[in-house]
NULUM-599418 format. One record per residue (C-alpha): residue in three letters; residue number from 1; y, z, x. Coordinates in steps of 0.001 Angstrom, whole numbers, plus 500000, padded with zeros to 6 digits. Layout:
("ALA"; NUM; (Y; Z; X))
...
# end
This chain:
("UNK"; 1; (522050; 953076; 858431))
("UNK"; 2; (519283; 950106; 859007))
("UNK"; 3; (521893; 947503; 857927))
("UNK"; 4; (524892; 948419; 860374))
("UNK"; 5; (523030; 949072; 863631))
("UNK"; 6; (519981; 946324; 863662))
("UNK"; 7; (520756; 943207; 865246))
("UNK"; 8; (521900; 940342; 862861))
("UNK"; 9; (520622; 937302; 863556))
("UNK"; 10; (520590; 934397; 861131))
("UNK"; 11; (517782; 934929; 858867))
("UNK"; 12; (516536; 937824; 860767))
("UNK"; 13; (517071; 940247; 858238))
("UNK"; 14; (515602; 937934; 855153))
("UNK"; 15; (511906; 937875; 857274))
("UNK"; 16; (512481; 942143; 857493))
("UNK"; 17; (513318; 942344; 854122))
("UNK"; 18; (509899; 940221; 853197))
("UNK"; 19; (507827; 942051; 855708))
("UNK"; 20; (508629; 945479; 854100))
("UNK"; 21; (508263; 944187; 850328))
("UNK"; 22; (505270; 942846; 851996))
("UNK"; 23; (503506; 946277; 852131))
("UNK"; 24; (503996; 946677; 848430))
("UNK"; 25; (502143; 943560; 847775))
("UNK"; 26; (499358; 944648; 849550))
("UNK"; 27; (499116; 947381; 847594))
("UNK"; 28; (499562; 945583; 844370))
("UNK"; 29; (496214; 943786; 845769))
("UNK"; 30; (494284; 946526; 846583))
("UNK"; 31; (494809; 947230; 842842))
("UNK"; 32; (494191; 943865; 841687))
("UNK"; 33; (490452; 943454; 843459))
("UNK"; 34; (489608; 946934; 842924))
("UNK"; 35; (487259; 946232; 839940))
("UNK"; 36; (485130; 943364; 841837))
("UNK"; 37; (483658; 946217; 843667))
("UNK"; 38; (483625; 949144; 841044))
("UNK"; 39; (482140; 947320; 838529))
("UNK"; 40; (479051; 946792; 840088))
("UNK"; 41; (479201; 950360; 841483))
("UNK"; 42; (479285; 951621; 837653))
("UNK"; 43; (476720; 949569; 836099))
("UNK"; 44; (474044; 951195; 838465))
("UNK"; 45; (475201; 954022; 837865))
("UNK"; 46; (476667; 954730; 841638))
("UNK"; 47; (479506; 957117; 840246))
("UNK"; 48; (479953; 960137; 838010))
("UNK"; 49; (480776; 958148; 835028))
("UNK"; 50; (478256; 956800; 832413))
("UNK"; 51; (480072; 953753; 830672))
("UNK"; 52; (478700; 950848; 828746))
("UNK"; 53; (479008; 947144; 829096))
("UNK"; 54; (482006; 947225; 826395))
("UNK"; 55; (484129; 950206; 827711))
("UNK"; 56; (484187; 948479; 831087))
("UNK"; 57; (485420; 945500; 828940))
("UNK"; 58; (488166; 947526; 827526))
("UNK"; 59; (488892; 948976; 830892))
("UNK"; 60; (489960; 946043; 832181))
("UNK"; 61; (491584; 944755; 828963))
("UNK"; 62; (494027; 947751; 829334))
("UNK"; 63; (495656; 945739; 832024))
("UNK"; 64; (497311; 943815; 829512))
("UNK"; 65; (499233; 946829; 827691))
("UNK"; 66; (500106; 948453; 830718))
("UNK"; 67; (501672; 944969; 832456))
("UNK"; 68; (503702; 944706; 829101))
("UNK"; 69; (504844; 948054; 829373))
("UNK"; 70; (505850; 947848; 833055))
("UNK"; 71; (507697; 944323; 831596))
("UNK"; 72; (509974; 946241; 829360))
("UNK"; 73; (510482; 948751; 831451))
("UNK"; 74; (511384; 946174; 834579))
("UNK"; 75; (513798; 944243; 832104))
("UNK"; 76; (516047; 947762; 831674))
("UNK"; 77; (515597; 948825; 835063))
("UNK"; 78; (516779; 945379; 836788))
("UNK"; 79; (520227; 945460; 834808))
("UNK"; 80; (520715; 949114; 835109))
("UNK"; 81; (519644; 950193; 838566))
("UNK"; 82; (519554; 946922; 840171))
("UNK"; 83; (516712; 945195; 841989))
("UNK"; 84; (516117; 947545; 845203))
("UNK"; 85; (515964; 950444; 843286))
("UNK"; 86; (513692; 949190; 840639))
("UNK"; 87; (510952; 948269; 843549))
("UNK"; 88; (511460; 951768; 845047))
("UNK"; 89; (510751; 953236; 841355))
("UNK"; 90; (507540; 950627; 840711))
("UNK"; 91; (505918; 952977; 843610))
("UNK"; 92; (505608; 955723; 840508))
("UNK"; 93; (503140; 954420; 838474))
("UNK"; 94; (500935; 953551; 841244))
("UNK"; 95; (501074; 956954; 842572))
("UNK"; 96; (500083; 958178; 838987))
("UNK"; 97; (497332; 955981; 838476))
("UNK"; 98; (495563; 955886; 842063))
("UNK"; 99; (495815; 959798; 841364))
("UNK"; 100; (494215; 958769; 838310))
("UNK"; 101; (491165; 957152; 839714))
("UNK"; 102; (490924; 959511; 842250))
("UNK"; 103; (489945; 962692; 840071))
("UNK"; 104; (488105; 960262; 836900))
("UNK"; 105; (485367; 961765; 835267))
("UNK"; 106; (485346; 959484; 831962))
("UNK"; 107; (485882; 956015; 830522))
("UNK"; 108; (489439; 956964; 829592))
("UNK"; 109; (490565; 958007; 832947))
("UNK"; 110; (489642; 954574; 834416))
("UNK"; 111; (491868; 953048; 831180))
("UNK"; 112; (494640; 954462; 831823))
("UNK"; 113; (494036; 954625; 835658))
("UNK"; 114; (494334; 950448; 835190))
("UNK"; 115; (497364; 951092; 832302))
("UNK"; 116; (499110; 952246; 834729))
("UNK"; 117; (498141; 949978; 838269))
("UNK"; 118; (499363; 947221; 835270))
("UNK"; 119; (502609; 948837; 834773))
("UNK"; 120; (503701; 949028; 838487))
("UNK"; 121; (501946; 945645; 839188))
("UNK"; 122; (504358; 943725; 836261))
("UNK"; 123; (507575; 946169; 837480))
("UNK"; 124; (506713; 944170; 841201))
("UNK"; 125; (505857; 940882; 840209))
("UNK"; 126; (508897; 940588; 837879))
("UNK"; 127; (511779; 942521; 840476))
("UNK"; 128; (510263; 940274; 843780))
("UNK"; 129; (510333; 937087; 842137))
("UNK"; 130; (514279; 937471; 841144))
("UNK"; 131; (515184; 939039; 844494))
("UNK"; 132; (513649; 936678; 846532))
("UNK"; 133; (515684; 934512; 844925))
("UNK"; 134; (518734; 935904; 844928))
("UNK"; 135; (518867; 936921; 848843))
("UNK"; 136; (516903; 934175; 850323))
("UNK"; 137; (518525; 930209; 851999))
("UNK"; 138; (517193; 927802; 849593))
("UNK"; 139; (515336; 925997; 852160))
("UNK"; 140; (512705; 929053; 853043))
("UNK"; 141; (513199; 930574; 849753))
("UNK"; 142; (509473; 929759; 848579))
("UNK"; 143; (508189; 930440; 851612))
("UNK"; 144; (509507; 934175; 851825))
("UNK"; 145; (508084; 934263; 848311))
("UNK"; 146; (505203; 933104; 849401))
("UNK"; 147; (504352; 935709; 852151))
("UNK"; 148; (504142; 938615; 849902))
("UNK"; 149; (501237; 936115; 848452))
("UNK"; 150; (499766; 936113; 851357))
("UNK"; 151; (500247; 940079; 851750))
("UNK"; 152; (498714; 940336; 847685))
("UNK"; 153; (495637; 938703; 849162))
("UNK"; 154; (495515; 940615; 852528))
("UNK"; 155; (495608; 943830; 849901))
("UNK"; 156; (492320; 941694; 847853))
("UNK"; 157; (490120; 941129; 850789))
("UNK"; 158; (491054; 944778; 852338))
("UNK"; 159; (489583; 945963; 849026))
("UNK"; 160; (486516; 943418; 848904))
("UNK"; 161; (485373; 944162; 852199))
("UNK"; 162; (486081; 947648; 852515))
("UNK"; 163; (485132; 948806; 848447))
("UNK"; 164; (481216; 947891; 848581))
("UNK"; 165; (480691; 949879; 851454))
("UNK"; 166; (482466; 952980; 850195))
("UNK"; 167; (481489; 955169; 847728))
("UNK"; 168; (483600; 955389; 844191))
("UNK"; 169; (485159; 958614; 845104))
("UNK"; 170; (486277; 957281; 848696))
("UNK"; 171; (487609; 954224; 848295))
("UNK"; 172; (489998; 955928; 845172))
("UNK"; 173; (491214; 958603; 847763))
("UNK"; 174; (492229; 955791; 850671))
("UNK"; 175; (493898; 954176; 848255))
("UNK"; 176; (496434; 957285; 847326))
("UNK"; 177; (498210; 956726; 850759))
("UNK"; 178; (499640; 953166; 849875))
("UNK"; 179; (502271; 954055; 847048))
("UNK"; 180; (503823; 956257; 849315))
("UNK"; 181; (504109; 953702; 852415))
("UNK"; 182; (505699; 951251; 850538))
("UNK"; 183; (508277; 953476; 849167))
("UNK"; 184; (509276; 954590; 852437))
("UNK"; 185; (509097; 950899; 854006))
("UNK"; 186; (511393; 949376; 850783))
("UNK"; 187; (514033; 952016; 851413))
("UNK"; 188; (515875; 950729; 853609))
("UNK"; 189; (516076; 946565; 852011))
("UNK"; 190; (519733; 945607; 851002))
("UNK"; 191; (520571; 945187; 847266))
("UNK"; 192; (521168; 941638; 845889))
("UNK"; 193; (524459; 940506; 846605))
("UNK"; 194; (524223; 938891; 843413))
("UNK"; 195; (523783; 941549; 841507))
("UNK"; 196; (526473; 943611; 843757))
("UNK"; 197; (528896; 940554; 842231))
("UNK"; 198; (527115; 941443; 838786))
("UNK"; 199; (528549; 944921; 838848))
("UNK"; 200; (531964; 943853; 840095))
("UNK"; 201; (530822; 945163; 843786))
("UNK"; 202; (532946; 942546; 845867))
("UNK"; 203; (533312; 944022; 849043))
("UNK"; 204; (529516; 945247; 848786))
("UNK"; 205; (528189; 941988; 847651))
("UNK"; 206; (530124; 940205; 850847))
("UNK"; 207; (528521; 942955; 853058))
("UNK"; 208; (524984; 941888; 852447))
("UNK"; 209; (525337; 938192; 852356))
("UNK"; 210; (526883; 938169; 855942))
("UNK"; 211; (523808; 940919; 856602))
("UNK"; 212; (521175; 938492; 854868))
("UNK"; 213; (522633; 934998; 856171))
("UNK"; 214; (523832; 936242; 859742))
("UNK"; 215; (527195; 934944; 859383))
("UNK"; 216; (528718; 937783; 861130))
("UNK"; 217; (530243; 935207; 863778))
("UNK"; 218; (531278; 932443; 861254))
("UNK"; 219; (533771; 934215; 858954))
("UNK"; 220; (534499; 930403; 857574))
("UNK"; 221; (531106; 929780; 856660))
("UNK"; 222; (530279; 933020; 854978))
("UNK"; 223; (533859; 932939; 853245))
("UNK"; 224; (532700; 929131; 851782))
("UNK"; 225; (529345; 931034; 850843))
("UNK"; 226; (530966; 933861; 849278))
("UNK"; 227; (533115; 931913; 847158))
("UNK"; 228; (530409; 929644; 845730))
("UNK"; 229; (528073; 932503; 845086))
("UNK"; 230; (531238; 934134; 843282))
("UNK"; 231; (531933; 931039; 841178))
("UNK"; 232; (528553; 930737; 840293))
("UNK"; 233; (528136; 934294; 838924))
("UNK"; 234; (531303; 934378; 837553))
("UNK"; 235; (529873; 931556; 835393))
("UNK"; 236; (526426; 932847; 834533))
("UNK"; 237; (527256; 936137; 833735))
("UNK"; 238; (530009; 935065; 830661))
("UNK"; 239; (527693; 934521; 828348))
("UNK"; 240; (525233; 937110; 827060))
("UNK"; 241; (522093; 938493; 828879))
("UNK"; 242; (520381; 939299; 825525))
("UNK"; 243; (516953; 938086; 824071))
("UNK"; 244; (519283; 936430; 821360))
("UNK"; 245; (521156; 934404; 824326))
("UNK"; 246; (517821; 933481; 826187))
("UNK"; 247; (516094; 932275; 822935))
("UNK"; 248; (518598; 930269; 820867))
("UNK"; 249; (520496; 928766; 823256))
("UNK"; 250; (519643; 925210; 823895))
("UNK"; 251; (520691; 925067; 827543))
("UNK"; 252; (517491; 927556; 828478))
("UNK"; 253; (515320; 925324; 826590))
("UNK"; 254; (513616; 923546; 829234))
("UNK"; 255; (513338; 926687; 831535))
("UNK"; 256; (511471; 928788; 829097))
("UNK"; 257; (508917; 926005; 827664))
("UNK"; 258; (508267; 925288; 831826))
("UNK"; 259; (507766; 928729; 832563))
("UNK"; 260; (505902; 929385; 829221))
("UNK"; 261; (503560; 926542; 830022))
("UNK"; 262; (502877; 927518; 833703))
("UNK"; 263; (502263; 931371; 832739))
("UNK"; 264; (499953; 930255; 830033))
("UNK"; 265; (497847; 927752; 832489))
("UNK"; 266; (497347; 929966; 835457))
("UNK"; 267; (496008; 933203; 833445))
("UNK"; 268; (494364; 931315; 830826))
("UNK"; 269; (492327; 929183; 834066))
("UNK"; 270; (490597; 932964; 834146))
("UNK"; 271; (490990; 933383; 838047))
("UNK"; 272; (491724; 937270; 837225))
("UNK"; 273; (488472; 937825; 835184))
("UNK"; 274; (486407; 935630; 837183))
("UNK"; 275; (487682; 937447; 840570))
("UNK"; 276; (486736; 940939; 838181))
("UNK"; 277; (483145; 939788; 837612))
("UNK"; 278; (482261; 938137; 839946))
("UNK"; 279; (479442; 940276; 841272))
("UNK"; 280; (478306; 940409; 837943))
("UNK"; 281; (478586; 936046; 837590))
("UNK"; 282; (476524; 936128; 841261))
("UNK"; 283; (473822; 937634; 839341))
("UNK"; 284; (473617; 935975; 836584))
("UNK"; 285; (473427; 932491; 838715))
("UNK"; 286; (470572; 933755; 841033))
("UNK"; 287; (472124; 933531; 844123))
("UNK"; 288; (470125; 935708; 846537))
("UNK"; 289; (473370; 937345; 847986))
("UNK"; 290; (474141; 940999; 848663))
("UNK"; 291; (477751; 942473; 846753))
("UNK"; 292; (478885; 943286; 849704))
("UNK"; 293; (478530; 939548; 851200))
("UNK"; 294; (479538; 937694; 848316))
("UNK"; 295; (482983; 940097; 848056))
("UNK"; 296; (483807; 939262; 851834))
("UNK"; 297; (483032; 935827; 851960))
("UNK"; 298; (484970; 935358; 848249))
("UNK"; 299; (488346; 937450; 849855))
("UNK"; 300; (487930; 936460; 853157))
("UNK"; 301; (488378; 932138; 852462))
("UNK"; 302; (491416; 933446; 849770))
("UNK"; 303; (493294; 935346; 852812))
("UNK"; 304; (492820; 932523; 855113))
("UNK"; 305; (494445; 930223; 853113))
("UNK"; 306; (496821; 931757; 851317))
("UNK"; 307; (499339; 931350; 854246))
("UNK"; 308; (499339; 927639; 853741))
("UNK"; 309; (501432; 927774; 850358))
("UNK"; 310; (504195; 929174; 852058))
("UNK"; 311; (504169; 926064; 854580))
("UNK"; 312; (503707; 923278; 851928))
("UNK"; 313; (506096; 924645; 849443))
("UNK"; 314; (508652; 923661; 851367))
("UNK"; 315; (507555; 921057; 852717))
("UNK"; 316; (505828; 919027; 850066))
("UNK"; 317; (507044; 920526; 847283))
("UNK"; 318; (506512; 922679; 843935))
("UNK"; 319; (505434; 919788; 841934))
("UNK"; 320; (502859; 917722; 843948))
("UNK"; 321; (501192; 920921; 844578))
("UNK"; 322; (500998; 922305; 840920))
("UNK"; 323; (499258; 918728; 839542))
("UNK"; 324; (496853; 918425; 842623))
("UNK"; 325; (495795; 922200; 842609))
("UNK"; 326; (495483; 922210; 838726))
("UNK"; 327; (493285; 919147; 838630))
("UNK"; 328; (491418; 920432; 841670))
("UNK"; 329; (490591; 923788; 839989))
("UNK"; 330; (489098; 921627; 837119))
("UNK"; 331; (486586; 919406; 838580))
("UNK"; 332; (485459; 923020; 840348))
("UNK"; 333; (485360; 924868; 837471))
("UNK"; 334; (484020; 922011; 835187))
("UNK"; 335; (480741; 921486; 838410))
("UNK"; 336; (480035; 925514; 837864))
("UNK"; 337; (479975; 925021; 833906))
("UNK"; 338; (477379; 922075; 834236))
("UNK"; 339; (475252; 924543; 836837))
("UNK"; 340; (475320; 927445; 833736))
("UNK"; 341; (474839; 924808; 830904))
("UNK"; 342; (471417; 923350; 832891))
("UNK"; 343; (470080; 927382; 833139))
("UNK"; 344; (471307; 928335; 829321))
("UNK"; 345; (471405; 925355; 827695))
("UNK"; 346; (468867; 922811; 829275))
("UNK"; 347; (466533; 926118; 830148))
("UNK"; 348; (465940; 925682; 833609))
("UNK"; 349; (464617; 928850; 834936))
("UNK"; 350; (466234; 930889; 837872))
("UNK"; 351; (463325; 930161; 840427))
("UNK"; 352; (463802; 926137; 839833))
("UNK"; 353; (468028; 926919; 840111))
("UNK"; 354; (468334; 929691; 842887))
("UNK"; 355; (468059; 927379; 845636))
("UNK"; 356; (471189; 925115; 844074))
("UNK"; 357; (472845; 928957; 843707))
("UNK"; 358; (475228; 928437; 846156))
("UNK"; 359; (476355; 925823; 843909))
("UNK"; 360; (478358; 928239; 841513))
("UNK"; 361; (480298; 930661; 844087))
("UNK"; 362; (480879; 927185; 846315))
("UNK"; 363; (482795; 926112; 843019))
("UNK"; 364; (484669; 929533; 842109))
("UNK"; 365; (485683; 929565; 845979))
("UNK"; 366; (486742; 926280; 845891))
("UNK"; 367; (488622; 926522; 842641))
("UNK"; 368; (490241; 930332; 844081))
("UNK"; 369; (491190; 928341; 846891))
("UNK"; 370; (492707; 925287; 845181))
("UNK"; 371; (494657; 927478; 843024))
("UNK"; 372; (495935; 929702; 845791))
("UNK"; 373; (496997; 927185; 847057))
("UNK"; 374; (498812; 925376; 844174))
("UNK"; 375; (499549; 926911; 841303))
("UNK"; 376; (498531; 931005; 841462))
("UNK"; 377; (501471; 930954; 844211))
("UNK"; 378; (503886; 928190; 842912))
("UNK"; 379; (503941; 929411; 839228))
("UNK"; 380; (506413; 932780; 840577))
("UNK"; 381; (508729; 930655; 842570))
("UNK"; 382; (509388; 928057; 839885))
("UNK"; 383; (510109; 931062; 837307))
("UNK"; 384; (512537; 932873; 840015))
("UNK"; 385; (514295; 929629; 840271))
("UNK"; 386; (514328; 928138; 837043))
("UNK"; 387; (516795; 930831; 835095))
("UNK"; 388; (520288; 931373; 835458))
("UNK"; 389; (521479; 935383; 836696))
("UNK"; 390; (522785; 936210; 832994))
("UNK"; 391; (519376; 935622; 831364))
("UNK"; 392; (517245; 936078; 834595))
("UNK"; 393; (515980; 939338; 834234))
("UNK"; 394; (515590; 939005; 830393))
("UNK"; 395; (513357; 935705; 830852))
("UNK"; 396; (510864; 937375; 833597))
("UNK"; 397; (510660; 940644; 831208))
("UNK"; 398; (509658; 938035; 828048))
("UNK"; 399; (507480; 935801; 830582))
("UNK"; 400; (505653; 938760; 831725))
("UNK"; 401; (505098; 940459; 827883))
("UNK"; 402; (503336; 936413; 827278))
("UNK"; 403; (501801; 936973; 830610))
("UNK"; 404; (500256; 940186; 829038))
("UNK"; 405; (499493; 938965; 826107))
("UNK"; 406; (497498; 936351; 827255))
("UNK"; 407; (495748; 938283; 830440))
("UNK"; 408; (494182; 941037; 827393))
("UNK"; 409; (493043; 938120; 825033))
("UNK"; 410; (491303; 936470; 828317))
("UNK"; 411; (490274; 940076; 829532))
("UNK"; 412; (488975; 940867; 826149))
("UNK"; 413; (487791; 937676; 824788))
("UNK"; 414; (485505; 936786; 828708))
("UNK"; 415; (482732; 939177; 827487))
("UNK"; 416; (482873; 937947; 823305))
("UNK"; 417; (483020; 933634; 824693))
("UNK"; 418; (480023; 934723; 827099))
("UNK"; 419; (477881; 936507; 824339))
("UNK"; 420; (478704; 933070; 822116))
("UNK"; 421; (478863; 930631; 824649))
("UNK"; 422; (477033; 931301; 827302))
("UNK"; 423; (478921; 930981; 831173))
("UNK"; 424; (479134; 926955; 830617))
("UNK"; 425; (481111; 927632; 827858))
("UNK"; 426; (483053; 929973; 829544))
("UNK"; 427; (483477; 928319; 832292))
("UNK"; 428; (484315; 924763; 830568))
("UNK"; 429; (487482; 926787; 828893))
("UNK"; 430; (489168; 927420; 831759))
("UNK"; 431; (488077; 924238; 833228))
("UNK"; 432; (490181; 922501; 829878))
("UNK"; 433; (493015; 924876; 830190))
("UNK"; 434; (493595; 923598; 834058))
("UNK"; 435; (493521; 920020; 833135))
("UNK"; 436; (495816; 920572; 830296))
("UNK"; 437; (497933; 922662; 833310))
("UNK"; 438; (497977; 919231; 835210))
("UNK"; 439; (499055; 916919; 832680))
("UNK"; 440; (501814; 919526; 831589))
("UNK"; 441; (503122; 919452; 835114))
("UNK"; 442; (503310; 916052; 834973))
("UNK"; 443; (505348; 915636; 832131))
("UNK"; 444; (507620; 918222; 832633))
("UNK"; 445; (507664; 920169; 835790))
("UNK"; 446; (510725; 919054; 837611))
("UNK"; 447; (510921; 919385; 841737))
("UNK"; 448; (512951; 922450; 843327))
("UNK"; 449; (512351; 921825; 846658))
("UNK"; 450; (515643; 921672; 848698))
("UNK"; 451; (518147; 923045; 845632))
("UNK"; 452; (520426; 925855; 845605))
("UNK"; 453; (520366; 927990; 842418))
("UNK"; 454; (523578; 926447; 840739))
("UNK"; 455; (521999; 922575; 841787))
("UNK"; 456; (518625; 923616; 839228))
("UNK"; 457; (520972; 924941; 836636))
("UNK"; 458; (522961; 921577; 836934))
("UNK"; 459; (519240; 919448; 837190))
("UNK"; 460; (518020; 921579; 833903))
("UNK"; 461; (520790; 921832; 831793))
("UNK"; 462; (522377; 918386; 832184))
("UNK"; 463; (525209; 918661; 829967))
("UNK"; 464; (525856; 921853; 828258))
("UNK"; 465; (525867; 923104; 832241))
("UNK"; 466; (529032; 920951; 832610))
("UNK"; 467; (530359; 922354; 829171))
("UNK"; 468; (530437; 926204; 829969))
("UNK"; 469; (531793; 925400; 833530))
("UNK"; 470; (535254; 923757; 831900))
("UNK"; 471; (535101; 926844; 829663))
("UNK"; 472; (534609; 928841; 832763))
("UNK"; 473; (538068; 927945; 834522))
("UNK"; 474; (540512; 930472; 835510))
("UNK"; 475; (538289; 933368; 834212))
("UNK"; 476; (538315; 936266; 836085))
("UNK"; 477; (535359; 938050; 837368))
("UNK"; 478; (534625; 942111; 837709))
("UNK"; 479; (536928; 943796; 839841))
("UNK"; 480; (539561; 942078; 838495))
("UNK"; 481; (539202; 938723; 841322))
("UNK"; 482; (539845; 935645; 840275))
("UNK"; 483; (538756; 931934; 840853))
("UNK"; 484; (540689; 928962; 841004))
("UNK"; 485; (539768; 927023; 838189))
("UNK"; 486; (541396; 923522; 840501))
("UNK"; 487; (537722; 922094; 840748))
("UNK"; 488; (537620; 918706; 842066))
("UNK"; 489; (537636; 916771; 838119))
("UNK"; 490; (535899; 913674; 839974))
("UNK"; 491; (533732; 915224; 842023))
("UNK"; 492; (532431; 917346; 839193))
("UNK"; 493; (531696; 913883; 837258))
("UNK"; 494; (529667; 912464; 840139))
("UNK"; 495; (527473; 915208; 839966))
("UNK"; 496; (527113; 915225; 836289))
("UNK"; 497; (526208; 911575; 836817))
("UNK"; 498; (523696; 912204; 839697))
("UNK"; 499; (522231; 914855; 837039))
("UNK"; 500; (521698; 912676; 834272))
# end
């Protein structure tokens, strides 16, 4: 097997693990851009499919259903199979629907074609968030998050380059081979120990961590490791993993109304939508740019950049970057609504605007990049971090239902706000909803950077954290081991005080 006869170096095997979920995020990119160049490809008419302005609106608004039903279905699987399997079985739906596209010959087939890209694409998002960080050292744990960012947008500008060259039926059939590749490259990534400990899986959950840490030569340090990570589920896992647990308990309070707030500001910011019509928004503004030129330069700036999150998570932390990136996004948004509102509103014709075209897709790459940067990738690493293990997977199944919610109404309601107010209006929306994003982070976005799992459960839940661990003594976990409940009283109050 992969995990008993490659060399096990310390931290090693955490970069493998990333670099093979990697390949899945590329695909769940290739996805995610593959309507910048359709789009355009089906309103002239360069495929066999006649559909109307409002069926391609719908097409993409089936995102949303799909993404919720890939949340429910991620929230069952996680508990029940466990995280590595439910990644292997998120390949599925992406099979389906890239078969899907492949073979359309009518609206419908492109619905459920992006139903189902949806599906697979919330299964991902919601199993890679937790598992990063469950198997990752806290001080590179954003930054392994943060490279299957990078591989999403590798996947985007793959798609943006490549799609307006290709025709429909061609770029569907390339993308058939990636659902496959990521299966087989995910196959062979260790389970969570965590969730190994979850299932009362001792000597399997020990296993890993020495596999995922490297502590093959330092039985003291993994044993010290091992115990922690055995208190803390121990803990965690006593109370109840239901919706009822997550939602009226006040100890999850904070969590859920900071990962509520942060899902709500980065869809509701429209960087999906605008990324979706963009060639159509190009048009609109006059620019005298090809598809094929705008698409490259647009995904080309987003890959470069998108390795520098996983640099300054760590180093300058989750906060800083959330308020700077949300009020940077803004002021770029906010300059591309004034450019709309003089054309619509003022009536300045195209010929007197085209030459200040570069104006709008300067802003929408500066804003893609700002966000990248900030927020787009912070938002999933706060959320992974943010829950404890017996509500985890139950919080990232309800965040991603609101995160579907939300991504129809802003899918459906782009094409509505444009018909009744114009692209300043639409663009002055989002601008609103990132500056509300940046004042929200300041007021109650705490900083991550540097803390184990157990130290943010201790940071968020202040007392009743310190409640359930005296009620936690002497219990004994799955598989019948038990804890020492002889915690150091005084040290235990220090911290508490620290906390407060």
């Amino acid at each position: 097997m992969f995990l008993e006869t490659m060399e096990k170096g310390n931290r090693k095997v955490q970069y493998l693990v990333t670099l093979c979920a990697s390949v899945a995020a590329v695909t769940m990119g290739l996805s995610s851009a593959w309507p910048t160049p359709v789009i355009p490809k089906l309103k002239n008419n360069e495929t066999n499919i006649e559909i109307t302005k409002d069926e391609v609106a719908w097409m993409l608004s089936m995102s949303a259903p799909g993404f919720m039903a890939g949340s429910f279905a991620s929230g069952f699987m996680l508990d029940q199979l466990g995280r590595r399997s439910t990644l292997l079985w998120s390949a599925l739906p992406y099979g389906l629907g890239m078969t899907m596209a492949a073979i359309s010959v009518s609206p419908w087939m492109l619905y459920l074609t992006q139903f189902l890209w949806s599906a697979g694409t919330a299964i991902l998002s919601v199993v890679m968030t937790i598992y990063f960080a469950e198997i990752s050292d806290k001080d590179i744990r954003a930054s392994l998050q943060l490279l299957t960012k990078f591989a999403f947008n590798l996947g985007c500008l793959l798609t943006m380059c490549v799609g307006p060259l290709l025709s429909f039926s061609t770029l569907n059939y390339i993308l058939l081979v990636m659902p496959f590749s990521y299966f087989v490259a995910c196959f062979w990534i260790p389970e969570s120990p965590y969730f190994y400990l979850k299932e009362g899986k001792v000597k399997e959950a020990k296993k890993v961590l020495a596999t995922l840490r490297g502590y093959n030569k330092n039985e003291k340090r993994l044993e010290e490791d091992f115990l922690q990570m055995q208190e803390d589920v121990k803990k965690e896992t006593r109370r109840s993993s239901s919706p009822k647990e997550l939602f009226t308990r006040k100890q999850y309070r904070k969590a859920i109304i900071i990962a509520a707030g942060l899902k709500m500001t980065q869809i509701m910011t429209g960087a999906v939508t605008i990324q979706q019509y963009l060639g159509l928004i190009m048009e609109d503004s006059g620019i005298d740019w090809t598809l094929p030129k705008i698409c490259i330069t647009f995904g080309a700036i987003r890959f470069v950049v998108s390795l520098l999150p996983s640099v300054l998570a760590d180093k300058l932390g989750r906060r800083p970057l959330l308020i700077y990136s949300y009020f940077g996004v803004t002021v770029c948004l906010a300059v591309v609504g004034i450019y709309f509102f003089l054309m619509e509103v003022i009536g300045l014709s195209k010929e007197v605007l085209s030459p200040y075209g570069f104006i709008t897709l300067t802003g929408i790459i500066c804003s893609n990049v700002i966000s990248t940067i900030g927020f787009q990738s912070i938002v999933h690493v706060v959320a992974g971090e943010i829950f404890p293990l017996n509500v985890k997977a139950t919080a990232m199944t309800a965040l991603s239902i609101f995160g579907g919610v939300l991504s129809f109404l802003v899918a459906r309601g782009y094409q509505i706000l444009k018909d009744c107010l114009g692209l300043c209006g639409v663009f002055w929306i989002f601008a609103g909803v990132a500056l509300f994003g940046a004042i929200f982070s300041i007021a109650i976005i705490p900083e991550t950077k540097g803390k184990s799992l157990r130290e943010i459960q201790e940071q968020l839940q202040g007392d009743f954290y310190y409640e359930d661990e005296v009620a936690t003594e002497n219990m004994v976990i799955p598989n019948g081991t038990c804890e020492s409940g002889n915690d150091d009283v005084e040290l235990r109050e220090l911290k508490k005080h620290e906390v407060a």
